[in-house]
C-alpha positions as CSV (number, residue, x, y, z in Angstrom):
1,X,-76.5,15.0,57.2
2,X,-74.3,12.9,55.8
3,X,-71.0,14.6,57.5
4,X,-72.4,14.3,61.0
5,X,-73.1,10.5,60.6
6,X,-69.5,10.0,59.2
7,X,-68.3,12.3,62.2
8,X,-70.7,9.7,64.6
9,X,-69.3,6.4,63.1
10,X,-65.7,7.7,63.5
11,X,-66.2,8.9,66.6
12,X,-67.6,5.3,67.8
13,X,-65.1,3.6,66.1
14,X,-62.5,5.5,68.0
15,X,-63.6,5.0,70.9
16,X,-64.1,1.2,70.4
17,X,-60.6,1.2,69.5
18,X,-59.4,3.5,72.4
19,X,-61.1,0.9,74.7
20,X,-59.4,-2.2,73.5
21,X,-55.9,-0.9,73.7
22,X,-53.7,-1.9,76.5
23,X,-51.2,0.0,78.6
24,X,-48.2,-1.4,79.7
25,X,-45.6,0.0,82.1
26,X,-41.9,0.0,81.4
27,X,-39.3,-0.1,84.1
28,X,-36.0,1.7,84.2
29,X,-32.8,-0.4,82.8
30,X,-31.1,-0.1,86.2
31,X,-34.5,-1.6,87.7
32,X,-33.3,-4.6,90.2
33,X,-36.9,-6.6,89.2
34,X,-35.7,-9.5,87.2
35,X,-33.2,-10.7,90.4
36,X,-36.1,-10.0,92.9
37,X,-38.7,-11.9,90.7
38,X,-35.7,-14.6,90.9
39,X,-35.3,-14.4,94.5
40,X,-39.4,-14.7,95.7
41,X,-39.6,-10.7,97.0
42,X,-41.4,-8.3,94.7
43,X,-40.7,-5.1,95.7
44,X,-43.3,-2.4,96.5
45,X,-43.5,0.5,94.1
46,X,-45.0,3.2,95.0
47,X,-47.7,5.1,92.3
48,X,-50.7,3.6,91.0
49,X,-49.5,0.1,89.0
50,X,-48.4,-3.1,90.9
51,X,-45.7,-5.4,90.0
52,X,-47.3,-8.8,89.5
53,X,-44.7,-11.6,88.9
54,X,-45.2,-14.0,86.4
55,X,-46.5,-17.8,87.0
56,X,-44.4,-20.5,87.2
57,X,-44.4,-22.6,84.3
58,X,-46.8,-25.7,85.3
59,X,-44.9,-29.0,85.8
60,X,-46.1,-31.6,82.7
61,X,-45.8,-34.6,84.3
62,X,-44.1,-35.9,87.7
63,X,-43.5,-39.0,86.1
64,X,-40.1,-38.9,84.5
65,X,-41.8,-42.7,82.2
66,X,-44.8,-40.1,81.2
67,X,-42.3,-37.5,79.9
68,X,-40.0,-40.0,78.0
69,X,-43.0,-41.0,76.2
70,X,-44.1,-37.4,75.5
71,X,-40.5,-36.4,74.1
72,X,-40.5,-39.4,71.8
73,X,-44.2,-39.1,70.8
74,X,-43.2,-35.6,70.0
75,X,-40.3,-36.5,68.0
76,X,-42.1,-38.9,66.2
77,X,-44.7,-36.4,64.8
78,X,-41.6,-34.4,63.8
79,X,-40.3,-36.9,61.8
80,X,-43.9,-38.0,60.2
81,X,-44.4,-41.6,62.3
82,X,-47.8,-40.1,63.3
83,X,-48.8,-44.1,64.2
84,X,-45.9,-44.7,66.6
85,X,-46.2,-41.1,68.1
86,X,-49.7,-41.9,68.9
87,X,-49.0,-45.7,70.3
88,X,-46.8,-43.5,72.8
89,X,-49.6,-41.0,73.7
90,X,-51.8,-44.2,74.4
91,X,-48.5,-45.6,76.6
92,X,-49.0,-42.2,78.4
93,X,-52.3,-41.9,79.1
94,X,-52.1,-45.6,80.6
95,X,-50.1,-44.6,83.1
96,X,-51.2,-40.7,83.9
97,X,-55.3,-40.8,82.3
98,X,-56.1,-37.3,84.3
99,X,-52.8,-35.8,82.7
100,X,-54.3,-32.4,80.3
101,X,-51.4,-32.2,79.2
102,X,-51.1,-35.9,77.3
103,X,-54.8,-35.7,76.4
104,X,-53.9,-32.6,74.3
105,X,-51.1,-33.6,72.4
């Protein structure tokens, strides 16, 4: 009895784990995907997976007044000034209040 409940709870656990695990799909060295991600065109592959190109990075700020004050509130945390470093978040959010970005730092 008690070999055929260890051989059930192993066998759960296994596939518990087997269904977590990701698969990922490696491209040949000579693949050209990096300089067609870089130039817009993703080409088509043929076979079951598709290329997906990654997301651009989301712009902080169009403001260049917002992201002066985000570097140096950012520095000053570095260097301890937690005070000064938050006066500048406040600055920040004066000028950009909808900005996510500001009202997580």
């Amino acid at each position: 009895m008690k070999i055929k409940y260890s051989l059930f709870i192993s066998s759960v656990l296994l596939l518990l784990l087997a269904g977590c695990a990701s698969v990922t799909k490696q491209t040949p060295a000579n693949s050209t995907m990096p300089d067609a991600i870089s130039q817009g065109t993703i080409p088509q592959q043929s076979g079951e997976g598709s290329v997906v190109a990654p997301e651009p990075k989301p712009v902080m700020s169009a403001s260049p007044a917002v992201i002066a004050l985000l570097d140096q509130a950012q520095l000053e945390n570095k260097a301890g000034r937690r005070e000064t470093a938050g006066a500048s978040l406040e600055r920040a959010l004066r000028i950009e209040p909808r900005n996510p970005w500001l009202w997580h730092e």
